[in-house]
C-alpha positions as CSV (number, residue, x, y, z in Angstrom):
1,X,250.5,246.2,107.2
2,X,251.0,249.2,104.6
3,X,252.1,251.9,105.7
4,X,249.2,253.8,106.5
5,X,248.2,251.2,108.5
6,X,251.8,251.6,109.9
7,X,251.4,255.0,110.9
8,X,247.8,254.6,111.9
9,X,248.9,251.9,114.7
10,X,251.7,253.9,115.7
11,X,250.1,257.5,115.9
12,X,246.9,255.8,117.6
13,X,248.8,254.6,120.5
14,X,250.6,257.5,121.2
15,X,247.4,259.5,121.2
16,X,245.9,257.1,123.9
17,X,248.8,258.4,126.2
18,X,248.1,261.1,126.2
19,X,244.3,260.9,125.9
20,X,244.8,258.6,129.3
21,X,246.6,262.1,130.8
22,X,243.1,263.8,130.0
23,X,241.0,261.0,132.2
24,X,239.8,259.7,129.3
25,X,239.1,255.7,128.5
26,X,241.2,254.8,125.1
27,X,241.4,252.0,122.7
28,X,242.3,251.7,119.3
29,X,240.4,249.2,116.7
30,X,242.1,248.6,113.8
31,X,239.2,248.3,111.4
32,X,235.1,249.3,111.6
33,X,234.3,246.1,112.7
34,X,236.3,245.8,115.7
35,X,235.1,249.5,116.4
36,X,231.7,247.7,116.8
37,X,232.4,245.7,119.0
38,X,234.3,247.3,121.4
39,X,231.1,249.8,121.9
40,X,228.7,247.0,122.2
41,X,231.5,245.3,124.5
42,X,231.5,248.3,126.4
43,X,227.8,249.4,126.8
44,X,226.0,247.3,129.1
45,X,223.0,245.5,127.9
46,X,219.9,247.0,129.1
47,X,221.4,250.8,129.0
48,X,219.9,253.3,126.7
49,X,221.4,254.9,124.3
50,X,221.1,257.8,121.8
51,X,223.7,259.7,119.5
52,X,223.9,263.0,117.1
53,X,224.1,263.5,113.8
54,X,227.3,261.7,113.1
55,X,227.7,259.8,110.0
56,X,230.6,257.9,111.3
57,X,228.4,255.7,113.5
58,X,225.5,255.0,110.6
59,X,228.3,253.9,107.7
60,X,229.8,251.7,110.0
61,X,226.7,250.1,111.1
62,X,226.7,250.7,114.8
63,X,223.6,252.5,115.0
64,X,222.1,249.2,113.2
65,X,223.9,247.3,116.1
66,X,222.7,248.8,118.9
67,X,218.7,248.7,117.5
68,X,219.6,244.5,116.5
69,X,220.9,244.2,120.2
70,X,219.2,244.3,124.0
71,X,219.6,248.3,124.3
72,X,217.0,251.1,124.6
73,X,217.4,253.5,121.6
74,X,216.5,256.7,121.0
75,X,217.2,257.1,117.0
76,X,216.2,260.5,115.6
77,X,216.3,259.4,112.0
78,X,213.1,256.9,112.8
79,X,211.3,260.2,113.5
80,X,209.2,262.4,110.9
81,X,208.9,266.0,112.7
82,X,211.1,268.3,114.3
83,X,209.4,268.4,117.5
84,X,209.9,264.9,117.8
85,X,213.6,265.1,117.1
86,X,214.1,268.0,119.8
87,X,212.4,265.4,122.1
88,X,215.6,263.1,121.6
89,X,217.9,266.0,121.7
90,X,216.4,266.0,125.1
91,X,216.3,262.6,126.2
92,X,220.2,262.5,125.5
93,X,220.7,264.1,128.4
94,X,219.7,261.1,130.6
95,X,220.9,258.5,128.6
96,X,223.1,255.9,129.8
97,X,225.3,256.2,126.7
98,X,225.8,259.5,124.1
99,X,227.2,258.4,120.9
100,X,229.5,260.8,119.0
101,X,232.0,261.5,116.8
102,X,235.1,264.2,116.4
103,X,235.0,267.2,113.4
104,X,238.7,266.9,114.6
105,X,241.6,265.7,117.4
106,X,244.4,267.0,117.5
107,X,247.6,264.4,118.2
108,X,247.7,265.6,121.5
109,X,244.4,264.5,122.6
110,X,241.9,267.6,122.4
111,X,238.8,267.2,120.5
112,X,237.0,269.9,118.5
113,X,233.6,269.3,117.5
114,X,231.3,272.4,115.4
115,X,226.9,272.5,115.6
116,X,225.0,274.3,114.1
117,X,222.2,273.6,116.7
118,X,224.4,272.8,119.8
119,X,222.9,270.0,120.9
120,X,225.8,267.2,120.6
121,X,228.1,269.6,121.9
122,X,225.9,270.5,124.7
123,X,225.3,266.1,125.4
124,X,229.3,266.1,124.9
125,X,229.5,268.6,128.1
126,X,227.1,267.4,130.7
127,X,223.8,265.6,131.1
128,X,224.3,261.6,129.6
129,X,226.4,259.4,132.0
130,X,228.7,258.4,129.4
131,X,230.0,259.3,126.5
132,X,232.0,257.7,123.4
133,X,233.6,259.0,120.6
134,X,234.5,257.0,117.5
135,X,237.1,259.0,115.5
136,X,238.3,257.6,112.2
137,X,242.4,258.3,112.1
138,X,241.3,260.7,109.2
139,X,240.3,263.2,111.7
140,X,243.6,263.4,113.5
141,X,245.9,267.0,112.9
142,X,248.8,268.0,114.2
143,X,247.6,270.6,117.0
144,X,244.8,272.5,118.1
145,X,245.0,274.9,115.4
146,X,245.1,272.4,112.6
147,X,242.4,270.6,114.5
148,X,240.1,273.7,113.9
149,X,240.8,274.2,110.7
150,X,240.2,270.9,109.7
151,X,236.5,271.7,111.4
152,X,236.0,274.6,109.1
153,X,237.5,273.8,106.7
154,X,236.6,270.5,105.9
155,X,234.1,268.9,108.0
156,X,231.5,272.0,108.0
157,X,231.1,272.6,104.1
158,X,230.7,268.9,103.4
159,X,227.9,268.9,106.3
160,X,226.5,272.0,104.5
161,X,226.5,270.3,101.3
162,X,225.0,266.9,103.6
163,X,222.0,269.3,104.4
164,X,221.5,271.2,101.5
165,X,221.8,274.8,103.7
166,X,221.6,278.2,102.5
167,X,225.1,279.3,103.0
168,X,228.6,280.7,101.4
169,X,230.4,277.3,101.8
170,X,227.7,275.3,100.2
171,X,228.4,277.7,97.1
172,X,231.9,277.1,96.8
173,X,232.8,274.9,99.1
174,X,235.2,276.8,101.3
175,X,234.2,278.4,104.7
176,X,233.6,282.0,104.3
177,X,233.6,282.8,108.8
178,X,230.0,283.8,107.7
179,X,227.1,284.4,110.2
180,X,224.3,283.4,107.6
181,X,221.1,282.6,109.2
182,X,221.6,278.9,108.2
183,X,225.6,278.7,109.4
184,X,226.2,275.3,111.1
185,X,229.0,276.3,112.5
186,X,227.3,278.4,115.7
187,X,229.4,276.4,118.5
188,X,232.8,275.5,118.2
189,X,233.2,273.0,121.3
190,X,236.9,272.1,122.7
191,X,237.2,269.6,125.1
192,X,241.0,269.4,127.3
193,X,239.8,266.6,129.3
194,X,237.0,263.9,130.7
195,X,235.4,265.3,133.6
196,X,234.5,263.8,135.4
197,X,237.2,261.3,135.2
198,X,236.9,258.7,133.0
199,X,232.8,259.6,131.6
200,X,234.3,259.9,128.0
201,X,236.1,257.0,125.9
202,X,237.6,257.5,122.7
203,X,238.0,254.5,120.2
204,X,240.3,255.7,117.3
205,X,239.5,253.5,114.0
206,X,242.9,252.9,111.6
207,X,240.3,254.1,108.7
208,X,238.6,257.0,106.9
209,X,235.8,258.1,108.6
210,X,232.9,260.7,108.4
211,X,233.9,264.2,107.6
């Protein structure tokens, strides 16, 4: 292994300790691929599933997964209006499965995720019967603090600049704590633990992913 990869092992399964203390599930795949597979292992065929607007799960082809496999998906990118999106938005919350990502985790297991809308946070909370994050070891800081700063200050102005918004960090890149009509960053979400027990899993990935 390099040592990234090193670290990545060694740092992932600490992290599941203490995720485990938080009632969450906890696995670490080494690569993308094996990142597929657990979901699919876990997610029972037949279940219905949607997600938000993470591009973790599109570049690593799990969204193509689940629509090539036996599952009932609700995919907002195969829709053309916005009325028909906020239709999904609402159908997560009776899903089976909710597919997400992290904007950040800290090493001690709390995950921070920004919206602009507040509808993956709002999924994250309550509504689907399960949940699973896929966190690339990117997205990993030290504590809470650096956690939310790597949400601000990294993940929101490359999501501006993903949606082409009206705001001061799509000017220069850097978040300005604005309140523009456009700001994506509306709901800052931090979640301490699965409740109930065990309705979130996190699978950490040993590679760069997302924002």
């Amino acid at each position: 292994m390099t040592p990234k990869e090193t670290r990545n092992e060694k740092l992932a399964h600490k992290m599941i300790k203490s995720l485990e203390r938080r009632h969450f599930n906890a696995f670490y795949c080494k690569t993308s691929e094996e990142a597929v597979g657990k979901v699919l292992e876990i997610i029972p065929r037949g279940s219905s599933v949607t997600w938000g607007g993470s591009m973790t799960i599109r570049d690593m082809g799990l969204t193509r997964a689940l629509h090539d496999n036996d599952y009932t998906v609700y995919d907002r990118d195969e829709v053309s209006t916005r009325e028909e999106a906020a239709e999904i938005y609402r159908k997560a919350f009776s899903c089976d499965y909710y597919l997400s990502s992290a904007n950040a985790i800290s090493e001690d297991g709390v995950i921070v995720n920004i919206d602009g809308n507040g509808n993956r946070v709002a999924a994250i909370t309550w509504g689907p019967k399960n949940v699973i994050f896929v966190i690339g070891m990117n997205k990993v800081a030290q504590d809470i603090p650096a956690a939310i700063a790597r949400a601000r200050g990294t993940a929101s102005p490359i999501n501006a600049a993903r949606f082409d918004i009206d705001t001061p960090c799509m000017k220069d890149g850097a978040c300005h704590n604005c309140n523009s009509p456009e700001c994506i960053c509306n709901y800052i979400h931090f979640m301490r633990n699965s409740h109930p027990v065990k309705r979130h899993t996190v699978i950490l990935v040993g590679e760069d992913l997302g924002y």
